[in-house]
C-alpha angles and dihedrals in degrees: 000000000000098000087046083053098050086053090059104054093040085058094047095055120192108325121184144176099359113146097095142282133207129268101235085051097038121122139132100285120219079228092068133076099232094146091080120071109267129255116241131222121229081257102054098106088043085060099052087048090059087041101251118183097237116189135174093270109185090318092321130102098229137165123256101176148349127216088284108084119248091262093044092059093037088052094048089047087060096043099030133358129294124189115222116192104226100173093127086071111112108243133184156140140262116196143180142062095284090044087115096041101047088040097059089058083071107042142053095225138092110262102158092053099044112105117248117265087031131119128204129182117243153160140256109205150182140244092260094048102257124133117253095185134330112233140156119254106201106204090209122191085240100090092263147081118231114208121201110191133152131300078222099065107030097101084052096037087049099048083050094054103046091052099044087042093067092041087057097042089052082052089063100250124150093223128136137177130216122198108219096221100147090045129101132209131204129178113219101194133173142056090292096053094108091049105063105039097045093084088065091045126098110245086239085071093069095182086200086080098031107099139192111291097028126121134190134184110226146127132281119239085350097291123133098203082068108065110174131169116221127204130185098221137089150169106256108054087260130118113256148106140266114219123194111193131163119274091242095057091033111098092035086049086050083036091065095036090057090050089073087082085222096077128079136179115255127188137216088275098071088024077068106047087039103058080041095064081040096054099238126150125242106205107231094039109041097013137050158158079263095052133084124219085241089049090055096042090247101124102119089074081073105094116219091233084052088052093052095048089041081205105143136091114287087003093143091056101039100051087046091062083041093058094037105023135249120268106235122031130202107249138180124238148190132204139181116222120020115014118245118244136200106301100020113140133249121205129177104254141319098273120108093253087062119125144180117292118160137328142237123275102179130349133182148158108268108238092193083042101062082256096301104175110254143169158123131278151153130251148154109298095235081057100054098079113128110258094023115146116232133168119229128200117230117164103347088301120102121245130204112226138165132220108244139194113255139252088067083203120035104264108237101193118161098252122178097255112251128244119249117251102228 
């Protein structure tokens, strides 16, 4: 299995940066390998056919765009349903009796508690409490967990795993990986998600009772030559489903979901503005090795049970800042003039007793918000109240902004209703 593992992560390369930016930020980062020639999803010829502008994204041919600009496809996912190729997401397997036992070494979540066909997002996380990479960890009724994390951090999550994998093996676990190579992943996103999908469903997957965070094995259009794993869950606030499908069934399988007529291809640049409106963090950008997950505001990945055992990697750090608080917190914030981008400074006001006080994670343009100017960013704990005025530095010109609740856009995902107390 180690050496397995090695070959994988020889063959991936180093791979950064890769869940999407948008467009009217986009260009070739420094952080990604775009010198060597790019790898190509089972999908990439699919892509060129429907005109996709595919670019050299962090080591990976990947569209863009299509025809449709970035706001028009942001705006559809919202009203409609839109279909992402997320192949270059890194998927496997963790297997054997001891899989939840050896996972939850790794991560800060509550594996051993989570129902069976459910999914939950997580960290790993180092000894010092910063993020190495955010995934979901799917507990299936198969006898293994299936573990979904970013192209921009496989060569790193990989290396993590193998060597915590023999660790783990001369421990005595009965634990495996497997790499999903031959595997593809799209994102259907949007209202309209269900919709779509329902007609290649077996009527014993009734969608009405299938919520956010659930996942079933099944076949599509009741062929068994077609197995697919479908998750609710998704990257962009929306309802909708992630499929992964081998590369062989994959573009019949985005073939019949397009023939719905509801349903359009979308690329990275509206995925991006998209997760930001949501909320949601891009590694790389908003987290990262040097962030906590209370830093971040993620500390509801943390499971109670996982609080109480303080087992996991960088525990002691972490549930100190829990108890007395980081910092520094992940805000949002909006702005009037140019937007602010990643690394823009934050400074406390425009007096001349200002100072710095954060910066600027990831800024756009809000397609549902008439472009409001909108993003994340970090800044001094006895700044982050809601409502709080700061200035912001774009271009050598000062910006007023103010520091704003998130989601940006109300989230609408497809949750299991809740019980009244009585």
């Amino acid at each position: 299995m180690s050496s397995f593992l090695t070959r994988q992560l020889i063959n991936r390369g180093l791979i950064l940066q890769c869940r999407g930016m948008a467009l009217t930020s986009w260009k070739a980062s420094d952080k990604c390998n775009t010198n060597s020639t790019p790898r190509k999803t089972a999908l990439h010829d699919f892509h060129v056919t429907k005109l996709g502008r595919m670019v050299n994204f962090c080591g990976w041919s990947l569209p863009v765009q299509y025809t449709s600009s970035v706001i028009q496809s942001h705006l559809y996912t919202r009203s409609d349903a839109s279909i992402f190729d997320v192949s270059h997401m890194l998927q496997i397997h963790v297997k054997g009796s001891d899989r939840v036992r050896f996972f939850e070494k790794l991560i800060v979540s509550d594996l051993e508690n989570l129902p069976e066909n459910s999914a939950c997002l997580t960290l790993y996380t180092n000894d010092k409490g910063g993020i190495l990479d955010d995934l979901i960890v799917t507990k299936t009724d198969q006898g293994y967990l299936y573990v979904v994390s970013n192209a921009g951090r496989a060569t790193q999550d990989l290396a993590h795993l193998q060597s915590q994998l023999e660790k783990a093996k001369r421990d005595g676990l009965d634990v495996d990986i497997d790499v999903l190579d031959n595997q593809s992943l799209i994102a259907l996103q949007g209202p309209r998600s269900a919709e779509v999908l329902k007609p290649h469903l077996p009527s014993s997957l009734d969608l009405s009772k299938f919520y956010f965070m659930q996942s079933r094995l099944t076949n599509f259009d009741n062929d068994s030559s077609i197995p697919c794993r479908i998750n609710r869950s998704g990257y962009t606030g929306e309802d909708g489903f992630e499929i992964s499908v081998s590369h062989a069934n994959i573009e019949r399988v985005t073939n019949a979901l397009l023939s719905s007529g509801i349903a359009q291809m979308a690329g990275l640049g509206a995925r991006d503005s998209l997760r930001l409106e949501a909320g949601l963090c891009l590694y790389g950008n908003d987290i990262d090795e040097q962030t906590t997950p209370i830093e971040a505001d993620l500390a509801w990945t943390i499971g109670k049970r996982r609080r109480q055992l303080a087992d996991f990697p960088g525990a002691k750090i972490i549930l100190e800042q829990l108890k007395t608080g980081p910092s520094r917190k992940r805000v949002g914030i909006k702005s009037i003039g140019s937007c602010p981008r990643s690394g823009a400074e934050i400074r406390s006001g425009r007096g001349e007793n200002d100072h710095i006080i954060g910066k600027v994670t990831s800024g756009c343009p809000s397609p549902s918000l008439k472009l409001l100017n909108i993003g994340m960013a970090y800044i001094e704990t006895p700044y982050a109240k809601i409502g709080n005025k700061v200035a912001v530095n774009v271009r050598n010109r000062t910006m007023d902004a103010e520091i704003v609740k998130m989601p940006f856009v109300p989230a609408n995902y497809y949750k299991a209703p809740t019980s009244k107390k009585k």
